[in-house]
mmCIF file as Biopython writes it, N, C-alpha, C and O atoms, coordinates in Angstrom:
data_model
#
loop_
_atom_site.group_PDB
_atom_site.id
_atom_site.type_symbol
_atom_site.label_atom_id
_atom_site.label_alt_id
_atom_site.label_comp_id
_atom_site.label_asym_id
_atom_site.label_entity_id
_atom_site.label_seq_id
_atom_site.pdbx_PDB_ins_code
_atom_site.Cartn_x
_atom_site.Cartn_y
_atom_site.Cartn_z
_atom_site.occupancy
_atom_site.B_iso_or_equiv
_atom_site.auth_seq_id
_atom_site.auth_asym_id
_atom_site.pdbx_PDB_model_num
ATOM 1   N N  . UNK A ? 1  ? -0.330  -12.890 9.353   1.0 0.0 1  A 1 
ATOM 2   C CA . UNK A ? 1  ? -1.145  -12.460 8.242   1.0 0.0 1  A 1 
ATOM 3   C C  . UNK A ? 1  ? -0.404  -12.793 6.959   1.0 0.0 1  A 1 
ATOM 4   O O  . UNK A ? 1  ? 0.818   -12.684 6.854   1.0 0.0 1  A 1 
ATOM 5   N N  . UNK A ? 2  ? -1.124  -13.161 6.097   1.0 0.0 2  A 1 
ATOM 6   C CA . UNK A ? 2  ? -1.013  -13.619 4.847   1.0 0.0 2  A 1 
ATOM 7   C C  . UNK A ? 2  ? -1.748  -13.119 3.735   1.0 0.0 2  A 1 
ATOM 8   O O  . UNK A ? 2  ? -2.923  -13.353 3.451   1.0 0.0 2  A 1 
ATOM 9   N N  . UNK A ? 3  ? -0.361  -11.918 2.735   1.0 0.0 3  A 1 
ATOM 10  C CA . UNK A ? 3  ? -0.952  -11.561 1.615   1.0 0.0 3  A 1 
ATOM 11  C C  . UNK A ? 3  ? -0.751  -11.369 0.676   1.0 0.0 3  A 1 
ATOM 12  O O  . UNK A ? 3  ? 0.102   -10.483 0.650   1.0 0.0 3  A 1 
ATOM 13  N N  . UNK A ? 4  ? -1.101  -11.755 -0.553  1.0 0.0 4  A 1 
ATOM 14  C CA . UNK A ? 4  ? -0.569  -12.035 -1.669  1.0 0.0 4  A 1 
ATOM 15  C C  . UNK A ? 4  ? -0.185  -10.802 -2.599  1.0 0.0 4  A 1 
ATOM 16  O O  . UNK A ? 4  ? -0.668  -9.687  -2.405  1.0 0.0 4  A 1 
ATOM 17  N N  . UNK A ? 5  ? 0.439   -10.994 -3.310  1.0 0.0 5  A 1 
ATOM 18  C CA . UNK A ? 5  ? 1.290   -9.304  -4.002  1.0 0.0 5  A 1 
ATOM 19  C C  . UNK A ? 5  ? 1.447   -9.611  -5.506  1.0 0.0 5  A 1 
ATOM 20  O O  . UNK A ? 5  ? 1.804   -10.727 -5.884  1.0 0.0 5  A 1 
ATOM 21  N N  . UNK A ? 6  ? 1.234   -8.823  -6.172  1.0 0.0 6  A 1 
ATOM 22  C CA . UNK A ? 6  ? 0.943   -8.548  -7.795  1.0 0.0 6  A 1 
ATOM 23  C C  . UNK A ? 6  ? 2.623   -7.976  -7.934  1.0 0.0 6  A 1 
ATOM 24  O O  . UNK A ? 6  ? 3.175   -7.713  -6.866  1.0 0.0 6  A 1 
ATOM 25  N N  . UNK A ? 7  ? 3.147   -7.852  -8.779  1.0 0.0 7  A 1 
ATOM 26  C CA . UNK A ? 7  ? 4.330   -6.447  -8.930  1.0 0.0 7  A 1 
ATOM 27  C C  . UNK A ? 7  ? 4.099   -6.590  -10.296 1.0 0.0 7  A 1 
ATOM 28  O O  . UNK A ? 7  ? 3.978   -7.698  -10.818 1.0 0.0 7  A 1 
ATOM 29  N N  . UNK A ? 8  ? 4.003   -5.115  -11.155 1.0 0.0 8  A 1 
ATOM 30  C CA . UNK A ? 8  ? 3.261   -4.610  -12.105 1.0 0.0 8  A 1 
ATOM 31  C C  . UNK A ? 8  ? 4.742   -3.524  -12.183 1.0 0.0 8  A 1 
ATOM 32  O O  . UNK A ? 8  ? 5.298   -3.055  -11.190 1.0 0.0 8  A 1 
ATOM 33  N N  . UNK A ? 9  ? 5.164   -3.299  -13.635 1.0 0.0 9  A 1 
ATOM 34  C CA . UNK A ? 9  ? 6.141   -2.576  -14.015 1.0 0.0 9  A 1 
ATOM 35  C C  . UNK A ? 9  ? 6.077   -1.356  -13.167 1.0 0.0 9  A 1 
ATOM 36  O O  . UNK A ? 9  ? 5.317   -1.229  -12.207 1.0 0.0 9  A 1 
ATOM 37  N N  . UNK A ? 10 ? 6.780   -0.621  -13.513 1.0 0.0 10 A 1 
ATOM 38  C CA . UNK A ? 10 ? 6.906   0.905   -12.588 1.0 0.0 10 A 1 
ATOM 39  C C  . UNK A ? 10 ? 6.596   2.111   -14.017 1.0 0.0 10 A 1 
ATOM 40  O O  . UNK A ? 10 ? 7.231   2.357   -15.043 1.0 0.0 10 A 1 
ATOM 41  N N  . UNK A ? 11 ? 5.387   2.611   -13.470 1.0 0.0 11 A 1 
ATOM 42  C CA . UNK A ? 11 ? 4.623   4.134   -13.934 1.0 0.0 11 A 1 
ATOM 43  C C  . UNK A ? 11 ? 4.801   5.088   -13.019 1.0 0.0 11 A 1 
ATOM 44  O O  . UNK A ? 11 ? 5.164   5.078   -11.843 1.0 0.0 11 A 1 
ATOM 45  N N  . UNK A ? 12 ? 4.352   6.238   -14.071 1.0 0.0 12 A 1 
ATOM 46  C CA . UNK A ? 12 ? 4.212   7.666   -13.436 1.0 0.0 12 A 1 
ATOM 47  C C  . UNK A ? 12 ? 2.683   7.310   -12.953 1.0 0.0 12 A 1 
ATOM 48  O O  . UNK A ? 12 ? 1.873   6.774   -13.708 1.0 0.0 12 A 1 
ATOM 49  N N  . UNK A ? 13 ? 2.445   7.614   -11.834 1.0 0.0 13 A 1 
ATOM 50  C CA . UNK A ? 13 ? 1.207   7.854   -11.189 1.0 0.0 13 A 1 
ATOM 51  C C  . UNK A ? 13 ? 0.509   8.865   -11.782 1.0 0.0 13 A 1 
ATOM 52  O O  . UNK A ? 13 ? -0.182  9.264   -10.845 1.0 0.0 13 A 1 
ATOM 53  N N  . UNK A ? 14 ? 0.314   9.350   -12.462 1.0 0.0 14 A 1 
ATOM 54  C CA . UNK A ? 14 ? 0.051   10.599  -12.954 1.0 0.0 14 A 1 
ATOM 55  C C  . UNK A ? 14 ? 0.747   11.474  -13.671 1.0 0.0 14 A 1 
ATOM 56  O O  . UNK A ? 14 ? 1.591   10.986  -14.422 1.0 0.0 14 A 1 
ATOM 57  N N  . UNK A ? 15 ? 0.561   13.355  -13.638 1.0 0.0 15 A 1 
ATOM 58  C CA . UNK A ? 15 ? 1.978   13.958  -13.751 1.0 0.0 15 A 1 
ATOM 59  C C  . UNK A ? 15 ? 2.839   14.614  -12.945 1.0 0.0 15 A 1 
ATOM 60  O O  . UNK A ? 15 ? 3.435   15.584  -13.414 1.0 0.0 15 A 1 
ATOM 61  N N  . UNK A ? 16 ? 3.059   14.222  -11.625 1.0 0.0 16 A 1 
ATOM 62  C CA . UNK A ? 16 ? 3.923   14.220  -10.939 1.0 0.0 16 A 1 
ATOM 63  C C  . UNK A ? 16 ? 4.833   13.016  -10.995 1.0 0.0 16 A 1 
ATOM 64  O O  . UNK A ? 16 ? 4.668   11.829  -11.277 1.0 0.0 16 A 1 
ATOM 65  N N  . UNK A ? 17 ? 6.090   13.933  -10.536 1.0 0.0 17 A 1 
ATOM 66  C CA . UNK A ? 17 ? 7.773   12.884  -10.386 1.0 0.0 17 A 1 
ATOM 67  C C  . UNK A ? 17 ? 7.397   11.805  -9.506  1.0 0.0 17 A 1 
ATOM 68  O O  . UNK A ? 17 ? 6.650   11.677  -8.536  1.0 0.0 17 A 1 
ATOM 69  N N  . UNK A ? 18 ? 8.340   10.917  -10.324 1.0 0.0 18 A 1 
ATOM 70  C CA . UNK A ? 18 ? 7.939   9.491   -9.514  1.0 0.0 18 A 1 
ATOM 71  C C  . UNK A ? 18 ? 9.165   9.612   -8.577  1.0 0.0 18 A 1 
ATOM 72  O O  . UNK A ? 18 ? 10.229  10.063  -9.000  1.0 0.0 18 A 1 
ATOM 73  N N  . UNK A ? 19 ? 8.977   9.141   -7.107  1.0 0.0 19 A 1 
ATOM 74  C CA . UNK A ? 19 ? 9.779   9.071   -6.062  1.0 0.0 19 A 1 
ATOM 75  C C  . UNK A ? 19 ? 10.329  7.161   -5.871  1.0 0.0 19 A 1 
ATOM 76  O O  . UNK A ? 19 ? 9.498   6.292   -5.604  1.0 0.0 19 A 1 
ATOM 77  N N  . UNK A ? 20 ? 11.517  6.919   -6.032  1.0 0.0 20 A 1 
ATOM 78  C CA . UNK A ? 20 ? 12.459  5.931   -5.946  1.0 0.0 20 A 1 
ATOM 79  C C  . UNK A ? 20 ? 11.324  5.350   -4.659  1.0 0.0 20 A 1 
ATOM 80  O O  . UNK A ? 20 ? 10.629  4.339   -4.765  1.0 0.0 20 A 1 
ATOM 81  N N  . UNK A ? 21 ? 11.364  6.300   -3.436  1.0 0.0 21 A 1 
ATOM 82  C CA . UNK A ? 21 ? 10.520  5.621   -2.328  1.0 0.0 21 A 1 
ATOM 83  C C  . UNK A ? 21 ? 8.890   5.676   -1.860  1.0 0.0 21 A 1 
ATOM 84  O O  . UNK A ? 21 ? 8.442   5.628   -0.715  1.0 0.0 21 A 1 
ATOM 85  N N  . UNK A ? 22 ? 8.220   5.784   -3.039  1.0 0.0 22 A 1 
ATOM 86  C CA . UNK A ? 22 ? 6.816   5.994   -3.365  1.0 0.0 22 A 1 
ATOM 87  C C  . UNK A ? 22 ? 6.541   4.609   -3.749  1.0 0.0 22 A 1 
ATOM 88  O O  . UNK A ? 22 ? 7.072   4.017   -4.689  1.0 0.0 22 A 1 
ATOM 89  N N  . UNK A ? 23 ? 5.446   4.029   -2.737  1.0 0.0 23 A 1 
ATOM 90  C CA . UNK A ? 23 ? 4.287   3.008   -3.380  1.0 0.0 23 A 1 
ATOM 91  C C  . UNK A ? 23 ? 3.252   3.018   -3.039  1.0 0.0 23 A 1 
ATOM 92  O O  . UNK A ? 23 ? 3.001   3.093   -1.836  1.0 0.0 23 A 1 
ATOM 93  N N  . UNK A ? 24 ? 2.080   2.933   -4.177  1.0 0.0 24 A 1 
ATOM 94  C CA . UNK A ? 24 ? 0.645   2.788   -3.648  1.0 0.0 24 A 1 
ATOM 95  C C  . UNK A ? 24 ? 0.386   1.746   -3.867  1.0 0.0 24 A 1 
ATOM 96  O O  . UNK A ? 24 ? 0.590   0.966   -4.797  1.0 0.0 24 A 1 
ATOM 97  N N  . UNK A ? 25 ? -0.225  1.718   -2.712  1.0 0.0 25 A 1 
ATOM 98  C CA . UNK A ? 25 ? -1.375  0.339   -2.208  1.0 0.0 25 A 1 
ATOM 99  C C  . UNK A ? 25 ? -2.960  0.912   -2.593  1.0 0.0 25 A 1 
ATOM 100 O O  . UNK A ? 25 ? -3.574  1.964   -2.412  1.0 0.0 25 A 1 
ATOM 101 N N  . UNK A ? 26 ? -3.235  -0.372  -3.208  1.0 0.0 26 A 1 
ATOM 102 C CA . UNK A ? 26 ? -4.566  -0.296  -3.337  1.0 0.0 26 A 1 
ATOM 103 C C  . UNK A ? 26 ? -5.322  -2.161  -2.226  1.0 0.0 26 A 1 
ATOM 104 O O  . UNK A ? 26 ? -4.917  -3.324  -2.197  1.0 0.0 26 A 1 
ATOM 105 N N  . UNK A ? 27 ? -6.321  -1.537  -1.648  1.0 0.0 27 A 1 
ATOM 106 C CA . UNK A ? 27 ? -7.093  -2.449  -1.447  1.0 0.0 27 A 1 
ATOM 107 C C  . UNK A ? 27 ? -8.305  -2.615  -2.381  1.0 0.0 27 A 1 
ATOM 108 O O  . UNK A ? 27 ? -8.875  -1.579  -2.723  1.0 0.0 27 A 1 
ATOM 109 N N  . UNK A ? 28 ? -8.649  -3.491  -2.718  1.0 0.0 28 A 1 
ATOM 110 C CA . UNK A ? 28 ? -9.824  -4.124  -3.896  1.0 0.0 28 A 1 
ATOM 111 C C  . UNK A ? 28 ? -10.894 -4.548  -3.031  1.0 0.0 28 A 1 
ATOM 112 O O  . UNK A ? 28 ? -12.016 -4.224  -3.423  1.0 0.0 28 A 1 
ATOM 113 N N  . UNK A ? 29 ? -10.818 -5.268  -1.824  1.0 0.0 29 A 1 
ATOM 114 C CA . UNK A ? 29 ? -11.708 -5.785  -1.036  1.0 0.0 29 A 1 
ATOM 115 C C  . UNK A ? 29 ? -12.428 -4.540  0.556   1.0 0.0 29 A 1 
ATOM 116 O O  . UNK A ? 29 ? -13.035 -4.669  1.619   1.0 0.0 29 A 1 
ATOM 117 N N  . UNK A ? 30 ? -11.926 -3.649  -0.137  1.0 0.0 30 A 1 
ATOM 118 C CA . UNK A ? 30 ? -12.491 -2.734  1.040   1.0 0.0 30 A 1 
ATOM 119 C C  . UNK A ? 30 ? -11.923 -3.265  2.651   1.0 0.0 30 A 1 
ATOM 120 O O  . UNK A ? 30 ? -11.233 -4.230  2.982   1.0 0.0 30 A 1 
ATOM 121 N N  . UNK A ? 31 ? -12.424 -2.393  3.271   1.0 0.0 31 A 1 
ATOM 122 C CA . UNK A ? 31 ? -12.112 -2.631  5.071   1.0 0.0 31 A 1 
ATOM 123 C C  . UNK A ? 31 ? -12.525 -4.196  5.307   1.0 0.0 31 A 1 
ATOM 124 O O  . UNK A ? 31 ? -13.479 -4.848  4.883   1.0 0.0 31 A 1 
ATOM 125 N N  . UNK A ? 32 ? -11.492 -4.517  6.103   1.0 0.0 32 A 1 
ATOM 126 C CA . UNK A ? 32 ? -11.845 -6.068  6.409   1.0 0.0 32 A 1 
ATOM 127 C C  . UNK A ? 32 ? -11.746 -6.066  8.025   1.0 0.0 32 A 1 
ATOM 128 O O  . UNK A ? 32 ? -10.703 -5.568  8.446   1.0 0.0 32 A 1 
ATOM 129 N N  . UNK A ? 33 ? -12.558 -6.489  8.896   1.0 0.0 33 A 1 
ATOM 130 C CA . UNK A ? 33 ? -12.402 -6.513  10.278  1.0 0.0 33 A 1 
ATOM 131 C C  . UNK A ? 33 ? -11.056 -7.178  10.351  1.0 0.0 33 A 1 
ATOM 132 O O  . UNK A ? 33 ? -10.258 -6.327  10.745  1.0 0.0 33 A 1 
ATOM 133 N N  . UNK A ? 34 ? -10.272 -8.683  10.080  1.0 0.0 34 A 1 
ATOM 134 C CA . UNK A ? 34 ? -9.356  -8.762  10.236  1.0 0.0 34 A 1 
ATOM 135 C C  . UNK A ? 34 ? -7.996  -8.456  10.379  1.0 0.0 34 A 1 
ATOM 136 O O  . UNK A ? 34 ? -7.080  -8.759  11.142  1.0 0.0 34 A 1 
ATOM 137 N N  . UNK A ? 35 ? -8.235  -7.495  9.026   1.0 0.0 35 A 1 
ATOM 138 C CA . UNK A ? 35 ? -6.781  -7.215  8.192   1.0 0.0 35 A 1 
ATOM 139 C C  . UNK A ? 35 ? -6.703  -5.662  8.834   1.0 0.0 35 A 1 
ATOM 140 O O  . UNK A ? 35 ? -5.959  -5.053  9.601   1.0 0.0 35 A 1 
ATOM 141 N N  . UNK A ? 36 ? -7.654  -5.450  8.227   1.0 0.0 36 A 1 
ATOM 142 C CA . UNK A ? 36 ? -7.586  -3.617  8.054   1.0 0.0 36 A 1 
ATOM 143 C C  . UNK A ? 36 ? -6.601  -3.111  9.597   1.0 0.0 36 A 1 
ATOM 144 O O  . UNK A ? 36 ? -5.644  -2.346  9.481   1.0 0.0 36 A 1 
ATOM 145 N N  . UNK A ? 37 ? -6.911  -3.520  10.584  1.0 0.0 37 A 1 
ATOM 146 C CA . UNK A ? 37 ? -6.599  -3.052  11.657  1.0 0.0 37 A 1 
ATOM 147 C C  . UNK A ? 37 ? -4.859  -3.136  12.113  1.0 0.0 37 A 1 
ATOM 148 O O  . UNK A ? 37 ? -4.140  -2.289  12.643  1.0 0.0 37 A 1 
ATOM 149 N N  . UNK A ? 38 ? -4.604  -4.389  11.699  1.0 0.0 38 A 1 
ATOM 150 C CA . UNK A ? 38 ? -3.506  -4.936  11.228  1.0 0.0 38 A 1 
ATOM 151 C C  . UNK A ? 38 ? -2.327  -4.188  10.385  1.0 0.0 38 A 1 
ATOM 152 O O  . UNK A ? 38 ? -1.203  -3.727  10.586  1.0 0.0 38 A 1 
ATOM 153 N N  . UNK A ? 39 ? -3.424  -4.371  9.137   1.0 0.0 39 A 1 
ATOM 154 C CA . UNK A ? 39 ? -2.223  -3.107  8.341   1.0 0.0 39 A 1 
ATOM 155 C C  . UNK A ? 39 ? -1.886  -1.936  8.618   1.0 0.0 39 A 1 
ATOM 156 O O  . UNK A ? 39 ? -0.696  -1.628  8.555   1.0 0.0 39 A 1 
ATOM 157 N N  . UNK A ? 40 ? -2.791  -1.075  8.962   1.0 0.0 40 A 1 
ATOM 158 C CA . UNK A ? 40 ? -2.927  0.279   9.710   1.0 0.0 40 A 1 
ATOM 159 C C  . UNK A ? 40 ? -1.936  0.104   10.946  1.0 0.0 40 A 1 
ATOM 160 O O  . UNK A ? 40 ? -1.456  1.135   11.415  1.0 0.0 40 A 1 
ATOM 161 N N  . UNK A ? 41 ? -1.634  -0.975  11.441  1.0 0.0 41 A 1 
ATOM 162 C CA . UNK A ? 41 ? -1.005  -0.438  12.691  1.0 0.0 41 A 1 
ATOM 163 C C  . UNK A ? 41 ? 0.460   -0.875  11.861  1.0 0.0 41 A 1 
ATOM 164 O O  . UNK A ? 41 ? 1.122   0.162   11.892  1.0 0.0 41 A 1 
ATOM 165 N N  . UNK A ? 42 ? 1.138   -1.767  11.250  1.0 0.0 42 A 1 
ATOM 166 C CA . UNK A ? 42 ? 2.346   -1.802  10.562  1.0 0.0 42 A 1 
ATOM 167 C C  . UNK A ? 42 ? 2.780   -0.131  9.823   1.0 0.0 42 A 1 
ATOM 168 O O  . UNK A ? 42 ? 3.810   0.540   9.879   1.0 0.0 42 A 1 
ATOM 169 N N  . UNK A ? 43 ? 1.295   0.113   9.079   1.0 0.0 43 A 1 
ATOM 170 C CA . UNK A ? 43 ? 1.750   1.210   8.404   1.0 0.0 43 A 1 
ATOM 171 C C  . UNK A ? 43 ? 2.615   2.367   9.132   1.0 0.0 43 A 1 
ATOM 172 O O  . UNK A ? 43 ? 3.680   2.949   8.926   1.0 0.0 43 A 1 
ATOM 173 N N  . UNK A ? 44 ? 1.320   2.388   10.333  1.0 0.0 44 A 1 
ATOM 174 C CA . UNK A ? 44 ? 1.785   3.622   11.636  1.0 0.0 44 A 1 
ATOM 175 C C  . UNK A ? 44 ? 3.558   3.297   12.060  1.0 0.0 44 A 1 
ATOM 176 O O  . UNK A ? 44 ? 4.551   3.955   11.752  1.0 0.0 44 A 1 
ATOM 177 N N  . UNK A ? 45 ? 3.478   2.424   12.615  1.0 0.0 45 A 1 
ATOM 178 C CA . UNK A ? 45 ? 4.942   1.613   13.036  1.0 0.0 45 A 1 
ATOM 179 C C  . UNK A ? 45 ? 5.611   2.051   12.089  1.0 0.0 45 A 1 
ATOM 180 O O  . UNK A ? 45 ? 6.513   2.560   12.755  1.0 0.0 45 A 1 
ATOM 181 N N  . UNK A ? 46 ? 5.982   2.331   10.668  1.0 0.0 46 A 1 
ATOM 182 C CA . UNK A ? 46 ? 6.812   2.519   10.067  1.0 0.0 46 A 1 
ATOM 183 C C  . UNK A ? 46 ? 6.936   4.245   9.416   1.0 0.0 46 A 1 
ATOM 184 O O  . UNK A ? 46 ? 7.546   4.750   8.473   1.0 0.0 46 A 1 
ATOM 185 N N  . UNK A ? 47 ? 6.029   4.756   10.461  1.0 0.0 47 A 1 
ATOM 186 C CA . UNK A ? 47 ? 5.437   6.062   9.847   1.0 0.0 47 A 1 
ATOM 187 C C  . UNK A ? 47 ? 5.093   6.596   8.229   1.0 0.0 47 A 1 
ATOM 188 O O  . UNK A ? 47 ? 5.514   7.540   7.560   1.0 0.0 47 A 1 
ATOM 189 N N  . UNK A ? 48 ? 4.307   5.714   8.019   1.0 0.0 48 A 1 
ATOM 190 C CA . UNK A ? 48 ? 3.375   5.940   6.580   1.0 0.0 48 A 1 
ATOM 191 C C  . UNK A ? 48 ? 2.844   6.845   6.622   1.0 0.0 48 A 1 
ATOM 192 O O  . UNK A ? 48 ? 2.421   7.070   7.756   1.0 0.0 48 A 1 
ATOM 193 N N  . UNK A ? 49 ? 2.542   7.781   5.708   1.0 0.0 49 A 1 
ATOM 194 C CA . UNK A ? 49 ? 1.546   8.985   6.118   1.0 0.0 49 A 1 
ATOM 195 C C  . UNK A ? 49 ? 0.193   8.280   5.675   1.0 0.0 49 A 1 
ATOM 196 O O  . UNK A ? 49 ? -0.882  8.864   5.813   1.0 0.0 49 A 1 
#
């Protein structure tokens, strides 16, 4: 799988503390039969909540 990545300065998400090991992912293209299943299982594997 092949996917392309933006990196955009570092913000407060809001007003909560920003965590050194905090990143959000956003998907733009919604659920994809391909991918979606894919990422979800890397995420799990690395225990993402």
């Amino acid at each position: 799988m092949s996917v392309g990545v933006k990196c955009i300065g570092i913000r407060d998400a809001g007003n909560e503390s920003v965590d050194d090991r905090c990143v959000y992912l956003t998907f733009d293209d919604g659920p994809d039969r391909r991918n979606t299943s894919e990422i979800l299982s890397v995420l799990s594997e690395y225990n993402v909540p």
